[in-house]
N, C-alpha and C positions, 0 to 999 in steps of 0.2 A: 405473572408468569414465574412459576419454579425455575429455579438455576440447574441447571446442567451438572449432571455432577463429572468431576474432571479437574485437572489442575493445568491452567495459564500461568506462563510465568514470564513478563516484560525484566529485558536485561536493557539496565539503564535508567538511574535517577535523575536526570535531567526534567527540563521545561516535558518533553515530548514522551518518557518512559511514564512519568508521573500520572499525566493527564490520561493515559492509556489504562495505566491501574485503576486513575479512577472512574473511568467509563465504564470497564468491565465490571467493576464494582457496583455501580448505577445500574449496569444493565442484568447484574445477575448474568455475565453469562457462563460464568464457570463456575464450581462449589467453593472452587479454592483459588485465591489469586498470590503473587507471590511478583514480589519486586525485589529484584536483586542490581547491586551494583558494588564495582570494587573497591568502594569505601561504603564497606558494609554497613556503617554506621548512619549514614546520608540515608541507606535505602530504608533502614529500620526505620528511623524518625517517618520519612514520607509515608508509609506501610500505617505506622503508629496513627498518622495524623486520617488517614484515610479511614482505617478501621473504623472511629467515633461514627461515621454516617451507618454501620450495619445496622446497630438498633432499629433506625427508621426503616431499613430495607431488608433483612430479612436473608436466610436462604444462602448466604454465602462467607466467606471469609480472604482476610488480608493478613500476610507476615512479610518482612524485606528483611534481607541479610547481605550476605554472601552468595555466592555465585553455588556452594553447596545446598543452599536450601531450594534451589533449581530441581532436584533430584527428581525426579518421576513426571514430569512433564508432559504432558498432553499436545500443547501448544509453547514453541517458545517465540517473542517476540525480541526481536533485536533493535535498540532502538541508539544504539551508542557508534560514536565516531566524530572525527572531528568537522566543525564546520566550518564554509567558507567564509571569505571575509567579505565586507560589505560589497565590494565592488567583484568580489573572485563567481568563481561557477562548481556546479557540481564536480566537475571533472578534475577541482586543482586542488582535492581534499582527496584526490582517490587512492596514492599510493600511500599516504599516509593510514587511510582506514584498511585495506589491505593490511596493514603490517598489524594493527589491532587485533582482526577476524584472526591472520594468522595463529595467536597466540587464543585468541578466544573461545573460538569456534569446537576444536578438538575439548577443550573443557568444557562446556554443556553438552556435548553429545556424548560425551563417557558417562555424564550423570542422567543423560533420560533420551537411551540410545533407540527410543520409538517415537520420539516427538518430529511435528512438522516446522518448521522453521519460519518462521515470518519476518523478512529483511524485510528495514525498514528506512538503514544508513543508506547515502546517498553517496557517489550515482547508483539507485539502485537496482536498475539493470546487472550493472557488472558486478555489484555486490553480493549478488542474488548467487551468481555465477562462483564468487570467491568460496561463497558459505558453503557451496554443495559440493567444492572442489576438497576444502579443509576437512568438513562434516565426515564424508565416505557414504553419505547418506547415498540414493538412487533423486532422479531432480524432479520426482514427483513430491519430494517430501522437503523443497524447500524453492518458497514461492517469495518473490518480492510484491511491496507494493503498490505498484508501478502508477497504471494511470486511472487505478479508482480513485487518486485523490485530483488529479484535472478533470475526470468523469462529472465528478461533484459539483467544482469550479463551471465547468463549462455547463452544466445544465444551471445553477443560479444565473449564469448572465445570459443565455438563453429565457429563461422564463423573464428576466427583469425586461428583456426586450419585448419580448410578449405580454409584459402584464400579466403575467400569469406565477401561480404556485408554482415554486420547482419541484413538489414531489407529483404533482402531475407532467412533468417533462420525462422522457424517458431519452436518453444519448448519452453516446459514450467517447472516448478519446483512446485509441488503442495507438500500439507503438512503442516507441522510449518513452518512458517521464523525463524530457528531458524538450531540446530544441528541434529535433524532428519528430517531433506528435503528432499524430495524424487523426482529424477530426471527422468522425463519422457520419457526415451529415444526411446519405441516404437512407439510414433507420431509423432518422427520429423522429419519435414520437410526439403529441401532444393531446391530454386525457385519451391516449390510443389510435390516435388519428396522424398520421403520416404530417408530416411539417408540409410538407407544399399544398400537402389537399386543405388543412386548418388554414395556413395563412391566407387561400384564396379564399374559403370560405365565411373568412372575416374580415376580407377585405383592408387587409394588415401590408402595409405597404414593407419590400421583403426583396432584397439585391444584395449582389458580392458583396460592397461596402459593409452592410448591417454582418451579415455573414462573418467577413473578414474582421470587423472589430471584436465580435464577440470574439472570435479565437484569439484575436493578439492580446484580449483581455484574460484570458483564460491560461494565455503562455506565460502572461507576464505575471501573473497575480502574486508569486511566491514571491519576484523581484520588488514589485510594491512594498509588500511588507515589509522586506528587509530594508527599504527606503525610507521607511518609519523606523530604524533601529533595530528590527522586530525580527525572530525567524518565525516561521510557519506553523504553527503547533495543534491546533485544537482541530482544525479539521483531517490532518494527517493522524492525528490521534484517533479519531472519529475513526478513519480508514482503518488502522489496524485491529482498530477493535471488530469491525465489522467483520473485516475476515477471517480474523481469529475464532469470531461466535459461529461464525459458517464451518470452520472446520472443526469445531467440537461437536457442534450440534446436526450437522450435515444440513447443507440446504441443494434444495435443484433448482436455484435463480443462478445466472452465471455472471461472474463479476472481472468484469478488464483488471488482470491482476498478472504482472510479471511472471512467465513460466519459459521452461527452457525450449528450443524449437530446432529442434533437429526431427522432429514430424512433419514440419510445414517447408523449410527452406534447408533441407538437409543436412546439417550442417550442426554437430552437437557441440553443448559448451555454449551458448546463444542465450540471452536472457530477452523478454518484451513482450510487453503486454495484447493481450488477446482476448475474449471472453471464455470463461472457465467457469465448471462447477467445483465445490469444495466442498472436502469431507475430511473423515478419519485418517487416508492414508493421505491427505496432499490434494492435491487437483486429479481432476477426474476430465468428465468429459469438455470436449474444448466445442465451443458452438461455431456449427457450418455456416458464417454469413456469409450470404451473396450481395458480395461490395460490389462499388462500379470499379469501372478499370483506374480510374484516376485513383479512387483510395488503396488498393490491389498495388498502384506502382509507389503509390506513398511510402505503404508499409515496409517494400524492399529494398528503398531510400531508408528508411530508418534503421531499419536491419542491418543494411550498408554501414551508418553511420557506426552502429554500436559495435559492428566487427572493428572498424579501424581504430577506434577506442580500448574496446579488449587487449589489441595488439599492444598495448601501449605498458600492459599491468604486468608488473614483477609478483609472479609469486608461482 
C-alpha cells in the first residue's frame, strides 16, 4: 500500500510520541512524518534513528526538530504532559497538563492553522476539551483518544474468554477513558454473530461473573501495567495512529474516539467517547446505536462524572 500523501506530525518524544512515529512510519500512513518536541534535539536523534527503516519501506519520510518543523500539518498528534505517579490517577496530572496545552496549543495552530488535533494526554476527555478551547479551532477539528484504546483491551479479553481471535471480536467501550466506561455488551459481535446467540450456539458457559471480569480486566489493565513499573504505550500508540490514518486517509468505519457532545446531551464544551467517522475536516458522522436503557443511563452517569471534573480545571 502507497502512503498517503499528507504530513502527520506527533508532538512529543517521549516512550508514547516515538512509538507513534514509528507506526505511522511502518504503516506508511502519511508521506511525511514529523516528530517534534521541545528539546528539539531528543526529537531529531528519535526522527534520525527511525528514518534507517525507510529504505526497507518505501513511500514515506521522517524529520524531528522543533515545534517549527510542525508547519503545514495535516494531522497533529499530541502526545506530551505529565504523568501520574505510580499510585496517583488520571485526574491528579490534570492542572498541571492544562498549564502545558496553555502555552502549547496556540503554537501549533499558528503553524498549520488547518490541521485536526489528536489528544492523546490524559485525562483525555478534558484535555480534548482544553485543546479546542486554546486552539480556536471549531470541536470538530479536535478529537481525543478516548476509548478506542479500552475498545482494543476489552475486545483481547473478550476473545481470550472465548478462545477466540480478537480481530474476529467486534465491541466497543464508549464514555470516559477513565472510571465510568461503559461497556457495550448488546452490540457485540463474534465472526458477525451477536454474542448471546454465538455463546448459546457453542454451548460456552457465559453469566455476570465472566461478563464482569472481563470489564474489571479491561478497567484495570493500564493499572496493571503501571504495577510493573511500566506506563501504557504501544497499544495507545497503536490508537493514535489508527486515527490519525483515518483522518488523512478518510475511512467510513466509525471508531469510539473522544468528541465534543453538546448534540447528544446538550450541553457544549463535553468531551466522550461515542462511535464516529473520520475524515479531513475532523469527525464526521456519529453512529445511531440503539443501546438498551441500562447502557443509555450509563453513558449519562458518565457524562455526569466528566462535568463534575471539568468543573474542577483552571484555565
Amino acid at each position: 500500500m502507497d502512503s498517503i500523501d499528507g504530513k502527520i506530525t506527533v508532538v512529543g518524544a517521549g516512550t508514547i510520541g516515538t512509538l507513534t512515529a514509528y507506526n505511522l512510519i511502518m504503516r506508511r500512513s502519511a508521506s511525511e512524518i514529523v516528530l517534534v518536541n521541545r528539546n528539539s534535539k531528543k526529537a531529531s536523534v528519535k526522527a534520525f534513528d527511525i528514518s534507517h527503516c525507510v529504505p526497507g519501506i518505501g513511500g514515506t519520510s521522517i524529520k524531528g526538530g522543533s515545534y517549527e518543523e510542525s508547519a503545514g500539518s495535516q494531522v497533529i498528534i499530541i502526545t506530551v504532559g505529565v504523568l501520574p505517579k505510580k499510585n496517583g490517577s488520571r485526574m491528579d496530572v490534570m492542572q498541571n497538563n492544562v498549564e502545558i496545552y496553555q502555552d502549547l496549543i496556540p503554537k501549533l495552530v499558528t503553524l498549520s492553522p488547518d490541521a485536526v488535533l489528536v489528544i492523546v494526554t490524559n485525562p483525555v476527555d478534558i484535555m480534548s476539551l482544553v485543546a479546542a478551547k486554546y486552539s480556536g479551532f471549531t470541536y470538530r477539528r479536535t478529537i481525543g483518544s478516548g476509548t478506542l484504546l479500552d475498545s482494543l483491551r476489552f475486545r483481547s479479553f473478550i476473545a481470550e474468554a472465548l478462545e477466540v481471535s480478537p480481530e474476529f471480536v467486534n465491541a466497543m467501550i464508549l464514555g470516559e477513558h477513565g472510571e465510568s466506561m461503559v461497556p457495550i455488551w448488546s452490540k457485540i459481535k463474534i465472526h458477525d454473530i451477536p454474542l448471546e446467540q454465538y455463546v448459546k450456539d457453542k454451548r460456552i458457559n457465559w453469566n455476570k461473573e465472566i461478563k464482569e471480569d472481563i470489564f474489571q480486566k479491561t478497567k484495570r489493565a493500564g493499572w496493571k501495567i503501571r504495577q510493573g513499573n511500566e506506563h501504557s504505550s504501544y497499544a495507545i500508540s497503536y490508537s493514535a495512529t489508527t486515527i490519525a490514518e483515518a483522518i488523512i486517509q478518510g475511512s467510513k468505519d466509525y471508531f469510539p474516539v473522544s468528541i465534543e457532545q453538546s448534540f447528544k446531551y446538550g450541553e457544549k464544551g463535553l468531551y466522550m467517547s461515542l462511535p464516529v467517522q473520520l475524515g479531513k475536516e475532523g469527525y464526521g458522522k456519529v453512529s445511531k446505536l440503539d443501546l438498551s436503557n441500562e447502557e443509555e443511563s450509563l453513558l449519562e452517569k458518565s457524562f455526569s462524572a466528566l462535568k463534575k471534573n471539568i468543573n474542577k480545571v483552571n484555565f
